[in-house]
Structures are given as C-alpha cells and as structure tokens.
DSSP file (Angstrom, degrees, kcal/mol; ACC not computed):
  #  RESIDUE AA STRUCTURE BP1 BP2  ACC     N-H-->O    O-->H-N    N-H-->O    O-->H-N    TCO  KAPPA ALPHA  PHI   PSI    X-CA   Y-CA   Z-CA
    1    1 A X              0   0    0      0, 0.0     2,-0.4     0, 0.0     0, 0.0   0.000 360.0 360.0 360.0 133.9   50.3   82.1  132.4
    2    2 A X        -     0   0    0      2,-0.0     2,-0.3     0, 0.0     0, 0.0  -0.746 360.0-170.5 -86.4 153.4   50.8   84.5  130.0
    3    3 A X        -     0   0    0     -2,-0.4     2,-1.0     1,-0.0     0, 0.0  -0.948  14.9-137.3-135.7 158.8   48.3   85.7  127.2
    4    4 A X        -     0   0    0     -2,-0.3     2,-0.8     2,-0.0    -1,-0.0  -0.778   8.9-138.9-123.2 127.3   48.9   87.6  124.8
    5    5 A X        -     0   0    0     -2,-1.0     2,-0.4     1,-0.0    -2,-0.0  -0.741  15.5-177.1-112.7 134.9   47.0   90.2  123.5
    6    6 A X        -     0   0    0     -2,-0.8    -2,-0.0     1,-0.0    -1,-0.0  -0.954  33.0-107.2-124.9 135.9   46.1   91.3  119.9
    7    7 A X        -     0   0    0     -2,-0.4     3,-0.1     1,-0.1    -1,-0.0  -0.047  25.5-160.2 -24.4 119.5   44.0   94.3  118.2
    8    8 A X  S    S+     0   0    0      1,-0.3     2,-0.3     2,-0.0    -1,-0.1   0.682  75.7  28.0 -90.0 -19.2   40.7   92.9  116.8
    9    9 A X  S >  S-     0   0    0      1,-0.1     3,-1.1     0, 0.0     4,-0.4  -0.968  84.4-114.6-141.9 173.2   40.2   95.6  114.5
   10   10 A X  G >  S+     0   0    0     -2,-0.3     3,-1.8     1,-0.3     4,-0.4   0.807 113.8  62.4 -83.8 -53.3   42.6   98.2  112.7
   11   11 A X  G >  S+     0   0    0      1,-0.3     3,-2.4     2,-0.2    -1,-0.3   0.870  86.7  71.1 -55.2 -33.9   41.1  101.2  114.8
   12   12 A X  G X  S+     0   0    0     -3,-1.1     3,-0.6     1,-0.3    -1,-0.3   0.784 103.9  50.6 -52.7 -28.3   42.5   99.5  118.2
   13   13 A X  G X> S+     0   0    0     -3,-1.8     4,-1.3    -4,-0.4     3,-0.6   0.509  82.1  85.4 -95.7  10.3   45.9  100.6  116.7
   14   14 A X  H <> S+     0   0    0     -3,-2.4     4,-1.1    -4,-0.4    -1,-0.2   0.612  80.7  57.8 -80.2  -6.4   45.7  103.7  115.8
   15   15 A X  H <> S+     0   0    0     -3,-0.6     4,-0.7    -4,-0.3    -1,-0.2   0.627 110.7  50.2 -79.6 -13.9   46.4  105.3  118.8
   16   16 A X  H <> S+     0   0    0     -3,-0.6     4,-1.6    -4,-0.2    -2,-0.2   0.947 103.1  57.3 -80.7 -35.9   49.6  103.4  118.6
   17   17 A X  H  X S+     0   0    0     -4,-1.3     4,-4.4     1,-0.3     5,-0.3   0.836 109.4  45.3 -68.0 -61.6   50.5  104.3  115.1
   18   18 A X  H  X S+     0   0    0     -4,-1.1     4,-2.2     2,-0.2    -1,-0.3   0.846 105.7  58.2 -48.2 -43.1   50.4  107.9  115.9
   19   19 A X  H  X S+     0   0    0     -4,-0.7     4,-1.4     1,-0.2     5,-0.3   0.969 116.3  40.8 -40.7 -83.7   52.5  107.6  119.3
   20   20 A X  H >X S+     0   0    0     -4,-1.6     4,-2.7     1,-0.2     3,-1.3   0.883 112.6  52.1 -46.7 -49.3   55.2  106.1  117.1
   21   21 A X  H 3X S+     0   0    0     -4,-4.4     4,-4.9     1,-0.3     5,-0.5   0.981 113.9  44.6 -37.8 -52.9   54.8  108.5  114.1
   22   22 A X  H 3X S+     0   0    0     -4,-2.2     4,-1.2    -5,-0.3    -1,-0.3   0.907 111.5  56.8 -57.7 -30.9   55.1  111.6  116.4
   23   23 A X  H <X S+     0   0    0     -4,-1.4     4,-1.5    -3,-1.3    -1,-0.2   0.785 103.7  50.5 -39.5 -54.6   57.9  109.8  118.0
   24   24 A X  H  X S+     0   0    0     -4,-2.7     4,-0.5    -3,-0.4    -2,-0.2   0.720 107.3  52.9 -68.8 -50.8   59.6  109.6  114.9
   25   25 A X  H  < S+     0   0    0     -4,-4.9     4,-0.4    -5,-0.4    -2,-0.2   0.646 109.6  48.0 -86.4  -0.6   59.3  113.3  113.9
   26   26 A X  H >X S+     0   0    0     -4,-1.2     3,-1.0    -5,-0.5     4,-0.8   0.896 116.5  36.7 -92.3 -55.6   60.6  114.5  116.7
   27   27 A X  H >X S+     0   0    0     -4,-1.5     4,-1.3    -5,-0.2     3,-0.6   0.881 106.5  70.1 -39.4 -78.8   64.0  112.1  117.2
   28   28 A X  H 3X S+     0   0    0     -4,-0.5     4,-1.7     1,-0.3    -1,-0.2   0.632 102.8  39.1   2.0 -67.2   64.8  112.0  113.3
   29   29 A X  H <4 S+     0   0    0     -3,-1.0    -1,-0.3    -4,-0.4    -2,-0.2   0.992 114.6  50.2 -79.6 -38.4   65.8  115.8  113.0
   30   30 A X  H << S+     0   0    0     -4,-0.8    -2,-0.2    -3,-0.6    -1,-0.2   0.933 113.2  49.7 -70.6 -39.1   67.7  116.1  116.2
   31   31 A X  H  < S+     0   0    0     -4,-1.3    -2,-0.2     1,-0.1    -3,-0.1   0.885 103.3  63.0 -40.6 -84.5   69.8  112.8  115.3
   32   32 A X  S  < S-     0   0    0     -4,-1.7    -1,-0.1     1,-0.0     0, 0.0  -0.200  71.5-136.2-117.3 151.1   70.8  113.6  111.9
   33   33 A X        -     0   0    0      1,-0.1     2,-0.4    27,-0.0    27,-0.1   0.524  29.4-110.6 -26.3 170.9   73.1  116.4  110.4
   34   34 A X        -     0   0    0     25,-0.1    27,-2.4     2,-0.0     2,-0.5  -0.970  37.2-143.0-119.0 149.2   72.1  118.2  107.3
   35   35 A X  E     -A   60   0A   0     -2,-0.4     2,-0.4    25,-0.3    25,-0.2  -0.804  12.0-161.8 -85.4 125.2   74.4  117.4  104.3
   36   36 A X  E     -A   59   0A   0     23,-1.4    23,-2.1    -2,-0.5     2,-0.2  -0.848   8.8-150.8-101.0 154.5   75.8  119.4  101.6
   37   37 A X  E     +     0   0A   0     -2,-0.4    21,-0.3    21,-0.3     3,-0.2  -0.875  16.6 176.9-139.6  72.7   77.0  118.2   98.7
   38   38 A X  E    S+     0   0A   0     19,-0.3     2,-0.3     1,-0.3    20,-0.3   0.535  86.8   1.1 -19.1 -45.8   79.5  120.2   97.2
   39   39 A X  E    S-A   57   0A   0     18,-2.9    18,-2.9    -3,-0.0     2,-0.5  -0.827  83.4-169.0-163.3 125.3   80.3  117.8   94.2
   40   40 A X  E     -A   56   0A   0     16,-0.3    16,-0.3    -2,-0.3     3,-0.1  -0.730  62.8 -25.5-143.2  94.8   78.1  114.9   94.5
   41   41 A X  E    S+     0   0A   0     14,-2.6    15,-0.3    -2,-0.5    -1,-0.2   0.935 109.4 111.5  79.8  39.0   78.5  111.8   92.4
   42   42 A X  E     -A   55   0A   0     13,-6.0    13,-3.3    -3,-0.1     2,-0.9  -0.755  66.9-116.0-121.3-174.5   80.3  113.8   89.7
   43   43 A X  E     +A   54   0A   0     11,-0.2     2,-0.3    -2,-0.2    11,-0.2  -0.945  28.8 176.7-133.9 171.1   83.9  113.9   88.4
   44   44 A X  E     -A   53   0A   0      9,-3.7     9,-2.7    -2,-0.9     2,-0.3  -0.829  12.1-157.5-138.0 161.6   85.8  116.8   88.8
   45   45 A X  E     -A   52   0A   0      1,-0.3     7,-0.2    -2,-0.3    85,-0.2  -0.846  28.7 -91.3-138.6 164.1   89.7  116.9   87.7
   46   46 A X        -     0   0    0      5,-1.7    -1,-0.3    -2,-0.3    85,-0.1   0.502  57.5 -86.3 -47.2-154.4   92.8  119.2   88.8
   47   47 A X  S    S+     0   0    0     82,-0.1    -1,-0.1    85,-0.1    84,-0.1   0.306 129.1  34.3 -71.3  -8.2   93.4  122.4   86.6
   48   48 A X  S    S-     0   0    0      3,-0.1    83,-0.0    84,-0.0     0, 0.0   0.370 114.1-113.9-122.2 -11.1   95.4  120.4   84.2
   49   49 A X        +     0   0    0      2,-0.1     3,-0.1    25,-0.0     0, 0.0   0.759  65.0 131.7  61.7  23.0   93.8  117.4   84.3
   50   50 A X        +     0   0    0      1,-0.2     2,-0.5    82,-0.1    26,-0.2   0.948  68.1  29.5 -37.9 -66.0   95.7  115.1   85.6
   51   51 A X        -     0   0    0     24,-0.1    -5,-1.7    25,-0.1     2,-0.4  -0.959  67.2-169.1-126.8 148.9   94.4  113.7   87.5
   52   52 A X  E     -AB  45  74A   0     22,-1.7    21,-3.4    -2,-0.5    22,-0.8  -0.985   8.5-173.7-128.7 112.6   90.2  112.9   87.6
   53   53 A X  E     -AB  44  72A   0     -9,-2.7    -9,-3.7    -2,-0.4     2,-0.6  -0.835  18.0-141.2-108.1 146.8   88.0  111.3   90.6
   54   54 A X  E     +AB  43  71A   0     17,-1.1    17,-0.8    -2,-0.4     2,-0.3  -0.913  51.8  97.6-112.8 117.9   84.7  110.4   90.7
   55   55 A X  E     -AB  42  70A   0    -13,-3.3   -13,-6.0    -2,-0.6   -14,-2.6  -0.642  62.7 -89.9-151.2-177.0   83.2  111.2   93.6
   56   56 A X  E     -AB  40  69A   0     13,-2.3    13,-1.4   -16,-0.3     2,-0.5  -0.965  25.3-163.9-130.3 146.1   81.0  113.2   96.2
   57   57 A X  E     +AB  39  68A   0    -18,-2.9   -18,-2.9    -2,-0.3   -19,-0.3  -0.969  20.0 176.8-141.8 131.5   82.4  115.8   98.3
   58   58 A X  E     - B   0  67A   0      9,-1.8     9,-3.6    -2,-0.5     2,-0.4  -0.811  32.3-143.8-151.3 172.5   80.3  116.8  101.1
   59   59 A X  E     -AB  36  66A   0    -23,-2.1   -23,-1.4     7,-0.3     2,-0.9  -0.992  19.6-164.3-160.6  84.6   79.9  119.3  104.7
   60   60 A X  E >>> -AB  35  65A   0      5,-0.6     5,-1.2    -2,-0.4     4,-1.1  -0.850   7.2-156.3 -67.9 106.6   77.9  117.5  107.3
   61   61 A X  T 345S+     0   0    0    -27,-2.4    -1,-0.1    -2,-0.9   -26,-0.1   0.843  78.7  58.0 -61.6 -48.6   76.9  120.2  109.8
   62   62 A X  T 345S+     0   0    0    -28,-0.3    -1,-0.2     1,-0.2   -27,-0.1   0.699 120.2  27.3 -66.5 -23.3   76.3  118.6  113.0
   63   63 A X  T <45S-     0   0    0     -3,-0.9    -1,-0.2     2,-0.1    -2,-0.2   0.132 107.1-122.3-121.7  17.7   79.9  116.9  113.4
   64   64 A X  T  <5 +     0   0    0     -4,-1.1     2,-0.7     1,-0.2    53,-0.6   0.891  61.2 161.2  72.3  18.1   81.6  120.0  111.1
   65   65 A X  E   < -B   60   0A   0     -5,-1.2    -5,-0.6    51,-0.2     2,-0.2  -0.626  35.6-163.5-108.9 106.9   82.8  117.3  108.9
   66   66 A X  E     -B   59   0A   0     -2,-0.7    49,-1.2    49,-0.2     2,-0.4  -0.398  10.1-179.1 -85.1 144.4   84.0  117.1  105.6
   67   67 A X  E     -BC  58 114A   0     -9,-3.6    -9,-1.8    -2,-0.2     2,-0.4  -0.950  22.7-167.5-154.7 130.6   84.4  114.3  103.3
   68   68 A X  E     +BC  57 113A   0     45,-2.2    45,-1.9    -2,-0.4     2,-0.2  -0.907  20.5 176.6-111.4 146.9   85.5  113.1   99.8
   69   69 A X  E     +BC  56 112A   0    -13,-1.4   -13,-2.3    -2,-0.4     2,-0.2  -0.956  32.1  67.2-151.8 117.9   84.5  109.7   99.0
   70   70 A X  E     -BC  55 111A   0     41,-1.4    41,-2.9    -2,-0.2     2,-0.4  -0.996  64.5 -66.0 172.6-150.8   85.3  108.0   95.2
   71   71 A X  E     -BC  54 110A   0    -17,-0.8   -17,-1.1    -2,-0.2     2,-0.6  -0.937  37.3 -97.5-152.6-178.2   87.6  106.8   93.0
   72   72 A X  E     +B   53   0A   0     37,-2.5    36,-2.8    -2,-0.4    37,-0.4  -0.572  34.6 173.6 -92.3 125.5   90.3  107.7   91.0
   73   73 A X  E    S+     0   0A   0    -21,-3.4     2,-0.3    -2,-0.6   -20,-0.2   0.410  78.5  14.8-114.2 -21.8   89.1  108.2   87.0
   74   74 A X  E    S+B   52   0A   0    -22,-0.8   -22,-1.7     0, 0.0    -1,-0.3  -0.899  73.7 176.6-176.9 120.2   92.4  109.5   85.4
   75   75 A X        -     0   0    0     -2,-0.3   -24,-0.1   -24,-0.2    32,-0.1  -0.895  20.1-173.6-144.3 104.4   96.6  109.2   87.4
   76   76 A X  S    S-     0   0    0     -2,-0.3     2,-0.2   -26,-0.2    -1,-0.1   0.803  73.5 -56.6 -41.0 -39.1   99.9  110.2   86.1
   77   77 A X  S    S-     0   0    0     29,-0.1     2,-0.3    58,-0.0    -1,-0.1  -0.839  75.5 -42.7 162.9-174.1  101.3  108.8   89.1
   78   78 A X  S    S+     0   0    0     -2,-0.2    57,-4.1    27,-0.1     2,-0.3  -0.676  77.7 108.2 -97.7 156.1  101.5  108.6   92.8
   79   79 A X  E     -DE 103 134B   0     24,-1.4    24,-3.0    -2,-0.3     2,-0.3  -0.975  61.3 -66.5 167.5-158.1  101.5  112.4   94.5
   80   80 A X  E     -DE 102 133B   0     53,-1.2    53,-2.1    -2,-0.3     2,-0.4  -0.754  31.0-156.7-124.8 149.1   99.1  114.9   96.6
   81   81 A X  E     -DE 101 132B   0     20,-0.6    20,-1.9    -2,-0.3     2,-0.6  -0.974   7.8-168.5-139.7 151.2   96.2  116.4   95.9
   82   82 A X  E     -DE 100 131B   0     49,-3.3    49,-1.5    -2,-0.4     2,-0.3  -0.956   9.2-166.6-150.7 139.6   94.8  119.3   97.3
   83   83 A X  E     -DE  99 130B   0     16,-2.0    16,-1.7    -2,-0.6     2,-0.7  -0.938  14.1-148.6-113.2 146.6   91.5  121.2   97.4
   84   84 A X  E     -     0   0B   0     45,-2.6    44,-1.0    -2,-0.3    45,-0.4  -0.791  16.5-168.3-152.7  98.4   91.1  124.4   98.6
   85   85 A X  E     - E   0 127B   0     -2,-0.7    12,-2.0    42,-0.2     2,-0.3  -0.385   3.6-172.4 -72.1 139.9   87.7  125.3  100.1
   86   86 A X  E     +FE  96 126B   0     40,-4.0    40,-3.2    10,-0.2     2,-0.2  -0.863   9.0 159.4-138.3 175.3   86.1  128.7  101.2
   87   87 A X  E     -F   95   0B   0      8,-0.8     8,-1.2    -2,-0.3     2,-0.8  -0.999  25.7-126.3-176.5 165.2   82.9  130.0  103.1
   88   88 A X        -     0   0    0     36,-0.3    35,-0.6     6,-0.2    36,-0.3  -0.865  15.9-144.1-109.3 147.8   81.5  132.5  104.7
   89   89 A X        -     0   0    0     -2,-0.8     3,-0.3    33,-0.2    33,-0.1  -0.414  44.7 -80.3 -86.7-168.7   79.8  132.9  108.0
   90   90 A X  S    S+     0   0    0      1,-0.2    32,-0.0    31,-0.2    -2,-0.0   0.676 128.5  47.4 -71.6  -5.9   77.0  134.8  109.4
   91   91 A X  S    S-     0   0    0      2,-0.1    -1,-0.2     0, 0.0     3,-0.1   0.646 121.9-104.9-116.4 -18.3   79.2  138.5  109.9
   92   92 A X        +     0   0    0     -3,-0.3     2,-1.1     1,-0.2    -2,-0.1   0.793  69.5 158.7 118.3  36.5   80.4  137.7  106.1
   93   93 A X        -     0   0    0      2,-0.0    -1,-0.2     0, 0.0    -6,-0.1  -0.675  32.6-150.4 -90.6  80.2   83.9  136.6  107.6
   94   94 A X        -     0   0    0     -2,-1.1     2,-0.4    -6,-0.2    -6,-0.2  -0.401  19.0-174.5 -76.5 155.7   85.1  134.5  104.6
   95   95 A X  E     -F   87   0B   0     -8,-1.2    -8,-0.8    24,-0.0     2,-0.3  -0.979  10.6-146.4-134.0 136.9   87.4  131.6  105.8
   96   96 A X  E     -F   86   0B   0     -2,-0.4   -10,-0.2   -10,-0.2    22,-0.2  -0.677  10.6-168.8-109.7 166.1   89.2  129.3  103.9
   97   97 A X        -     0   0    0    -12,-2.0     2,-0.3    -2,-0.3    -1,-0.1  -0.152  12.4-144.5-121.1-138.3   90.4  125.3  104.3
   98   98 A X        -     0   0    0     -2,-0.1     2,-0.6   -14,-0.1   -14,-0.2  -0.634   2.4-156.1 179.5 125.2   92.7  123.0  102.6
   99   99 A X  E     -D   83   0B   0    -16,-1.7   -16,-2.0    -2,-0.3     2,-0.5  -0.994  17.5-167.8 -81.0 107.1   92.2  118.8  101.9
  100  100 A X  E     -D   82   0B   0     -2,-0.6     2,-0.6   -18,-0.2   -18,-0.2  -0.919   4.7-170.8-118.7 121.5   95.4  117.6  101.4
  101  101 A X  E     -D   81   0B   0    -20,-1.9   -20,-0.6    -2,-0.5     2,-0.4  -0.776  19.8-147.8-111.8 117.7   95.4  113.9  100.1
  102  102 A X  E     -D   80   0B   0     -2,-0.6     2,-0.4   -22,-0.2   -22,-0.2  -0.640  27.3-171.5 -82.4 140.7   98.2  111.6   99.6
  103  103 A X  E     -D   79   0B   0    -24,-3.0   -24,-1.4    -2,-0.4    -1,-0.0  -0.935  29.7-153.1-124.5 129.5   97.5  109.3   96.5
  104  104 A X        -     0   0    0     -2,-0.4    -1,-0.1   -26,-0.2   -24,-0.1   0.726  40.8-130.1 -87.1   2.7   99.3  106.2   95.1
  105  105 A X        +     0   0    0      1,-0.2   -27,-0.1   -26,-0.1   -30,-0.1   0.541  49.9 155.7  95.7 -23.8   98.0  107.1   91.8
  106  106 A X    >   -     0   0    0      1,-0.1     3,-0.9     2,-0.1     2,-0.4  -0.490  57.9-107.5 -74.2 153.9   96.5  103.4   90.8
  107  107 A X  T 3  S+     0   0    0      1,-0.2   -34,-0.2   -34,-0.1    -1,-0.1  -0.689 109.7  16.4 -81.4 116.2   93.5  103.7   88.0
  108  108 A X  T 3  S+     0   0    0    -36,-2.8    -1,-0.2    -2,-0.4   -35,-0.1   0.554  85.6 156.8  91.4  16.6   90.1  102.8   90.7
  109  109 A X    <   -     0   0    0     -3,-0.9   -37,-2.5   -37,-0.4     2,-0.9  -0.577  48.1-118.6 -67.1 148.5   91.9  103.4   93.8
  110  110 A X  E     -C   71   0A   0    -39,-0.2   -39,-0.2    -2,-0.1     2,-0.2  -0.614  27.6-166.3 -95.8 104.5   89.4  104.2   96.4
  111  111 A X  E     +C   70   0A   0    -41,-2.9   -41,-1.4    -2,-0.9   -42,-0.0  -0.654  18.3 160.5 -88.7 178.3   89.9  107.8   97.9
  112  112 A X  E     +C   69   0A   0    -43,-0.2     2,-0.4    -2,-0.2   -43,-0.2  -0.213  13.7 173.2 124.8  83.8   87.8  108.3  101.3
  113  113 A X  E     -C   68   0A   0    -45,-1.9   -45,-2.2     2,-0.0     2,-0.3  -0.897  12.7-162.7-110.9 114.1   89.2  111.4  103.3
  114  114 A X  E     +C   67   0A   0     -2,-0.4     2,-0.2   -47,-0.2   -47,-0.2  -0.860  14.0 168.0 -95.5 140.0   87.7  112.8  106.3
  115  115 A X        -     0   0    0    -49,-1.2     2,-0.3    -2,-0.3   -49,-0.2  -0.980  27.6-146.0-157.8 157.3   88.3  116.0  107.7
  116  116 A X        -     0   0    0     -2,-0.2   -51,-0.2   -51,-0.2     2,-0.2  -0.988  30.8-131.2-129.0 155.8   87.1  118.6  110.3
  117  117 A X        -     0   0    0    -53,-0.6   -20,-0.1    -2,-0.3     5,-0.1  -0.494  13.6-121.3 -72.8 136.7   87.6  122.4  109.5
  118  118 A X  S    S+     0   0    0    -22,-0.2     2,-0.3    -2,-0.2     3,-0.1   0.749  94.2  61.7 -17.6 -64.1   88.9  124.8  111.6
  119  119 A X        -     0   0    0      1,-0.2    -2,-0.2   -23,-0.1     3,-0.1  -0.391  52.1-177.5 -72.9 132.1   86.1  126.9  111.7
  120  120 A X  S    S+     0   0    0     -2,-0.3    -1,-0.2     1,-0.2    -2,-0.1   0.935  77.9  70.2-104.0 -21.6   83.1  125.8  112.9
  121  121 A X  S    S+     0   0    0     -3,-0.1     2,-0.3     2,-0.0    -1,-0.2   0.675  84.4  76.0 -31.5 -30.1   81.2  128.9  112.2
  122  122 A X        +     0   0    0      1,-0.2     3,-0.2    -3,-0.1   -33,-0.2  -0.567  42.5 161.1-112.8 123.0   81.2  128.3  108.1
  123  123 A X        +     0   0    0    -35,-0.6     2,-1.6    -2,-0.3    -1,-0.2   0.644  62.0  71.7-123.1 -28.6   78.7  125.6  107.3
  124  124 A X        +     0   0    0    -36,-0.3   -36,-0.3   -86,-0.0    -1,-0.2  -0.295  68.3 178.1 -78.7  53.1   78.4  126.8  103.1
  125  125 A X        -     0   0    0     -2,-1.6     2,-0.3    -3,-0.2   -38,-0.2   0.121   9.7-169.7 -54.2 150.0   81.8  125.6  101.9
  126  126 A X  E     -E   86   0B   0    -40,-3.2   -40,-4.0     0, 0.0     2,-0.2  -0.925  27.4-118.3-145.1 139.9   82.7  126.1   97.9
  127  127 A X  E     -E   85   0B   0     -2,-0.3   -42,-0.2   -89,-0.2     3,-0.1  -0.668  26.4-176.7 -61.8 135.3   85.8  124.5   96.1
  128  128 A X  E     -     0   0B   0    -44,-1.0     2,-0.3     1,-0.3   -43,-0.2   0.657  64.8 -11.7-104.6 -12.7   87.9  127.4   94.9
  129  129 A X  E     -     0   0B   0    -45,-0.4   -45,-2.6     2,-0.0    -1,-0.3  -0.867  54.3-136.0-179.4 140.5   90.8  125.0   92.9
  130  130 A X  E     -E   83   0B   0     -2,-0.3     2,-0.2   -47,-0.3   -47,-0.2  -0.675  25.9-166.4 -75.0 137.4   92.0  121.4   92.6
  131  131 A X  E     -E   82   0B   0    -49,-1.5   -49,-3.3    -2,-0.3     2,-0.5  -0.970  12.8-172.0-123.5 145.9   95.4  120.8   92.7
  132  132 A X  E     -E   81   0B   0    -51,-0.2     2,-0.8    -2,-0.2   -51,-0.2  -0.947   2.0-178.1-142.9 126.0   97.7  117.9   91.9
  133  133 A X  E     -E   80   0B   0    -53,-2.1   -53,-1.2    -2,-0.5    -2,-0.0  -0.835  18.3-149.5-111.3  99.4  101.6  117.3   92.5
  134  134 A X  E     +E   79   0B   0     -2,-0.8     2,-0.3   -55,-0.3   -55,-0.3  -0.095  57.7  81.1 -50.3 141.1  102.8  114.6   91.4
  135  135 A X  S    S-     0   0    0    -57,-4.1     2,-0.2     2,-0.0    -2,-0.1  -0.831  76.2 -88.4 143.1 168.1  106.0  113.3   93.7
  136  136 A X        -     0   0    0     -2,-0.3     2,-0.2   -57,-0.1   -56,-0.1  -0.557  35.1-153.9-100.0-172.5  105.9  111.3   97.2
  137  137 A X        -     0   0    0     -2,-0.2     3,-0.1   -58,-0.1   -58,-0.0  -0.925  17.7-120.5-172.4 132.5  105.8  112.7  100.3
  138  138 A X        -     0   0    0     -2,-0.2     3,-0.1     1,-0.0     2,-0.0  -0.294  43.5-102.7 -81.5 169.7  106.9  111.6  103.6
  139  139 A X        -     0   0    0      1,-0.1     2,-0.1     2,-0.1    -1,-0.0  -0.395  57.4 -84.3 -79.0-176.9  103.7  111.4  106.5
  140  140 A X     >  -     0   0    0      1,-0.1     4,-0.9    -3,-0.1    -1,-0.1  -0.286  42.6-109.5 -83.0 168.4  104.0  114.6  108.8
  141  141 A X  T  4 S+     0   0    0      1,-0.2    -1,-0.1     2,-0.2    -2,-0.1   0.759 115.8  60.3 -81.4  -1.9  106.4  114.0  111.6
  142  142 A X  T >4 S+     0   0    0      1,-0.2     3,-1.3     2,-0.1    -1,-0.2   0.904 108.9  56.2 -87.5 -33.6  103.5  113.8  114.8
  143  143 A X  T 34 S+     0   0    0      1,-0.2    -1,-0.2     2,-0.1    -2,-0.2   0.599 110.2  35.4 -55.8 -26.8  102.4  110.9  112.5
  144  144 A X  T 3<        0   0    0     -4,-0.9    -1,-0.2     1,-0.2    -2,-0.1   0.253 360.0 360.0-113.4  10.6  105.8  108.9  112.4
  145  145 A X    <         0   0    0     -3,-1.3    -1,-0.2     0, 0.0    -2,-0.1   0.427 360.0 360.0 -92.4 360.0  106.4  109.9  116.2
C-alpha cells in the first residue's frame, strides 16, 4: 500500500519552499538572455516616410540575435527595407550590420525578421538610418538553388 504523506503545519514546508526558491535563482539567469530593446513597441518610419511599422526591435545577447517583430503602419508599395545598425565593443572597435527586409507592402502585414550579426563581440547595437526602396526583388540565388 501506498500512503501518502502531507505537511500538518505550514512550517513542515519551509524547508521545501526555500530548496525550490534557491533553485530557481540559480537556473533562471543562466537560462535566459538579456534583451535590449532598441525600438520597443514604438513606430519608427524610413527618412521619407514611406513607409511606417510598429514594432519592437531588439539584441538578445545569449543567442547574438536580433529581431524586428510588428506591423506595417504606413506602404507605398511592395519593396525592401533596410536598417543599418552599429555598436561598439569592449576595445571601442565600432562595427556595423545591415537588416534587409523584403516587404509586400499590404497596410497590417506582419513583419517578424530574425537575424544573427556577424560580430559577436558588439552586444549595444543603435539604428543609424531606415531605408525604404520601393521595387521587387528576386530572393538571393543560394536561396533559389
């Protein structure tokens, strides 16, 4: 037979309660990243304004990955868009990246673009300019291979 045993009073579990807590602050930071948030739940537009998103753009540190996630506020058309991020490292080496996003252009299309940077050193990315071209664009050619 089995029997099952329960706490008669509050104190019999406090030695469990702590186990877990302590448990808990140690696992917790080594799982997760830290996040930046570079543009976070705003909208941000091109230099002309063309075209407008509403979004977050963010720098996870632990898998180097960067990510716009929103949707699209304001479209001329279908075309590319391109942001072009810089950062520094610890020896003051600034390095820059590039997002380049193909768009169809529809008013609430959902952008969500992943990317990881070249550098893995640079974890304090800034946009330096939006861009938007209107036009298609074929995929790159290891894509269509």
């Amino acid at each position: 037979m089995f029997r099952i045993v329960t706490a008669r009073t509050p104190a019999a579990l406090f030695p469990l309660l702590i186990s877990c807590a302590a448990l808990l602050l140690i696992t917790l930071p080594l799982r997760a990243g830290n996040y930046y948030y570079l543009l976070r739940n705003e909208r941000f537009c091109d230099q002309e304004e063309q075209l407008c998103i509403r979004g977050t753009l963010s720098y996870e540190v632990n898998p180097r990955l960067l990510r716009l996630s929103g949707r699209v506020k304001k479209s001329p058309g279908r075309g590319r868009l391109r942001i072009r991020l810089a950062g520094t490292n610890k020896l003051e080496h600034r390095r820059t990246t590039e997002m380049e996003i193909q768009l169809r252009g529809n008013l609430s299309e959902i952008v969500d673009f992943k990317m990881i940077p070249d550098h893995p050193d640079i974890a304090n990315w800034e946009v330096i300019s939006i861009e938007y071209e209107l036009g298609e664009w074929s995929p790159p050619r290891e894509s269509r291979e």
